[in-house]
C-alpha positions as CSV (number, residue, x, y, z in Angstrom):
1,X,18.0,21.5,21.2
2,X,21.5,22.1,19.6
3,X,20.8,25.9,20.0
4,X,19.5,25.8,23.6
5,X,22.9,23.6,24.7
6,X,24.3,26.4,23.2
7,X,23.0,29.4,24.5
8,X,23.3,27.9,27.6
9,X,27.3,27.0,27.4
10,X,28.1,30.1,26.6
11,X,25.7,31.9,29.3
12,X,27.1,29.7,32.1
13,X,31.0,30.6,30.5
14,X,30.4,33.8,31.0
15,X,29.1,33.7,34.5
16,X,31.6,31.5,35.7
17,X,34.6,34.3,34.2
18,X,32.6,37.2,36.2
19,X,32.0,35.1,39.5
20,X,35.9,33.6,39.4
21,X,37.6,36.5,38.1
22,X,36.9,38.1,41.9
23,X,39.3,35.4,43.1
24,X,41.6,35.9,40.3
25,X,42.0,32.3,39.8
26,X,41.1,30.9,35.7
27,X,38.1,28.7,35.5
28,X,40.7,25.4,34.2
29,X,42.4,25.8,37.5
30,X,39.6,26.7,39.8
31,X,38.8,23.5,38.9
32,X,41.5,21.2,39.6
33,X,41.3,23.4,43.4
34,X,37.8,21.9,43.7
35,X,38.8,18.5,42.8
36,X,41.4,18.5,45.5
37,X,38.7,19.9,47.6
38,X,36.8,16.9,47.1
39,X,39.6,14.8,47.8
40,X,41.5,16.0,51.1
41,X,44.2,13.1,50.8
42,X,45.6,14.6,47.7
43,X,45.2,12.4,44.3
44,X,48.0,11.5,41.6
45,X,48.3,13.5,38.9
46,X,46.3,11.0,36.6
47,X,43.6,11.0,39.1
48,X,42.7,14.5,38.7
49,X,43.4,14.5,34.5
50,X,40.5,11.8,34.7
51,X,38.2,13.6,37.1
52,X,38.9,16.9,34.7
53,X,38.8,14.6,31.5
54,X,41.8,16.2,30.0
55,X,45.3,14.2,28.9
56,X,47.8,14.1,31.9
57,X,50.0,16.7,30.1
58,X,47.7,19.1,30.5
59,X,46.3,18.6,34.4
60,X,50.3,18.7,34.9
61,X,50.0,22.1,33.2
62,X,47.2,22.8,35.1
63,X,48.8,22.1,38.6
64,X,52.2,23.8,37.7
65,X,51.0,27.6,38.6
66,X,49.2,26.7,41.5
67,X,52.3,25.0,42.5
68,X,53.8,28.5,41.9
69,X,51.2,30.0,43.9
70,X,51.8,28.0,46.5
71,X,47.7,26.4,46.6
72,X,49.5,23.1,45.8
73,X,52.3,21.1,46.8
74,X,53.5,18.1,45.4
75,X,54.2,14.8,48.3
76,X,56.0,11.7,47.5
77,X,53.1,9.0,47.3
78,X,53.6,6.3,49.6
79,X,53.6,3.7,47.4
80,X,55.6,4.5,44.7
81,X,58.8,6.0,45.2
82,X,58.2,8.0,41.5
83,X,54.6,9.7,41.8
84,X,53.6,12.3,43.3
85,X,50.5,13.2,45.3
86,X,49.4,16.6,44.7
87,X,47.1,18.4,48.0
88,X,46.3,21.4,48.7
89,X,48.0,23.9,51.0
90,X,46.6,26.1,53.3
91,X,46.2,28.7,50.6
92,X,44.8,26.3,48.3
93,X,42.0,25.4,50.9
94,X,41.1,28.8,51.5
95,X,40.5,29.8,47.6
96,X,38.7,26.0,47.1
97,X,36.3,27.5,49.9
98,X,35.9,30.9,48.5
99,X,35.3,28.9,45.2
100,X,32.9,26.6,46.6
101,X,30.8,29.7,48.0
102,X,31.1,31.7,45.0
103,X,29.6,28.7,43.2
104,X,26.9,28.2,45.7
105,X,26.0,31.5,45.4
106,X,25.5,31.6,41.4
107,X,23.4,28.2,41.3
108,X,21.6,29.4,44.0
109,X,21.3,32.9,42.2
110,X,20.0,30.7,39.4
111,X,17.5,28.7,41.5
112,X,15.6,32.0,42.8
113,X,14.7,32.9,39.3
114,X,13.0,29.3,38.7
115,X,9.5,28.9,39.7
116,X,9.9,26.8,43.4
117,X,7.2,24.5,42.4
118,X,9.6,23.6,39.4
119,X,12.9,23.0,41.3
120,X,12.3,19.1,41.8
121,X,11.9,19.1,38.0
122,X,14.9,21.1,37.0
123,X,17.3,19.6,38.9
124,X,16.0,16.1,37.9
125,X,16.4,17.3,33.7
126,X,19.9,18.6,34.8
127,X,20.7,15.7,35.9
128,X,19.8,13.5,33.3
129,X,21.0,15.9,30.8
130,X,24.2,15.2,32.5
131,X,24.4,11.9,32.5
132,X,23.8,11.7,29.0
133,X,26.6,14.6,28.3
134,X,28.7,12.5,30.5
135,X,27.7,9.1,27.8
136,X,28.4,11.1,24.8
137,X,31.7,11.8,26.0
138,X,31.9,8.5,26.6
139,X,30.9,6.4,24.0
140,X,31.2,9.5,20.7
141,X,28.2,11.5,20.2
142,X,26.7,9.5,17.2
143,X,22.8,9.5,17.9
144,X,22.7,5.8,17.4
145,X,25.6,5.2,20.1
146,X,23.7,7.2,23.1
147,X,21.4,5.1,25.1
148,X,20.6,6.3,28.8
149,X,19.8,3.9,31.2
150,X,15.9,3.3,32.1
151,X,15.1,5.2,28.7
């Protein structure tokens, strides 16, 4: 299995650089554009380092050249005086969309080349495979620490 989790990685790496370099934005902040997306209201910079799973230094790193680029702005949260809510701009909206269709437009790419009668199935293993990915980054990766629910 190590080998197929591989292969596939790298394979979906490589057609996420192809797809996004058209927009010209890098995969790390493509997305942090599609977690804003997702969240309209803006979020706090710790908000989207959890939804990324990177440290806070880096989503800040993250969110500084879109700043530059003008996708993001940074508004005083209304709560506290000292964060900041980061949204998107106009510009940022526009390249989260062209993101989101690029996106579509590979998984759906994907899709065509599966059997129809299989969809139901693959989706269903992506998604458990996910949610086990998502445990093991979790809990460590240790065979014995793994456990998915219903299994």
């Amino acid at each position: 299995m190590g080998d197929l989790c591989s292969v596939l990685v790298r394979r979906l790496r490589l057609l996420e650089r192809s797809e996004l370099s058209c927009c010209g934005i890098p995969m790390s902040q493509a997305m942090v554009l599609q977690t804003l997306q997702a969240n309209p209201e803006g979020q706090r910079m710790s908000e989207i380092a959890e939804a990324l799973g990177v440290a806070q230094s880096t989503a800040t790193r993250l969110v500084e050249p879109l700043a530059r680029q003008e996708r993001v702005e940074r508004r005083p949260a209304p709560d506290d005086g000292r964060a900041v809510i980061i949204c998107l701009t106009n510009k940022g909206r526009h390249a989260a969309a062209e993101l989101s269709k690029l996106t579509l437009r590979w998984s759906e790419g994907i899709l065509q080349r599966i059997p129809s009668e299989e969809h139901a199935a693959v989706i269903q293993a992506l998604e458990t495979v996910i949610e086990a990915v998502n445990d093991c980054c979790a809990t460590g990766c240790g065979p014995e620490l793994v456990q998915i629910q219903g299994r």
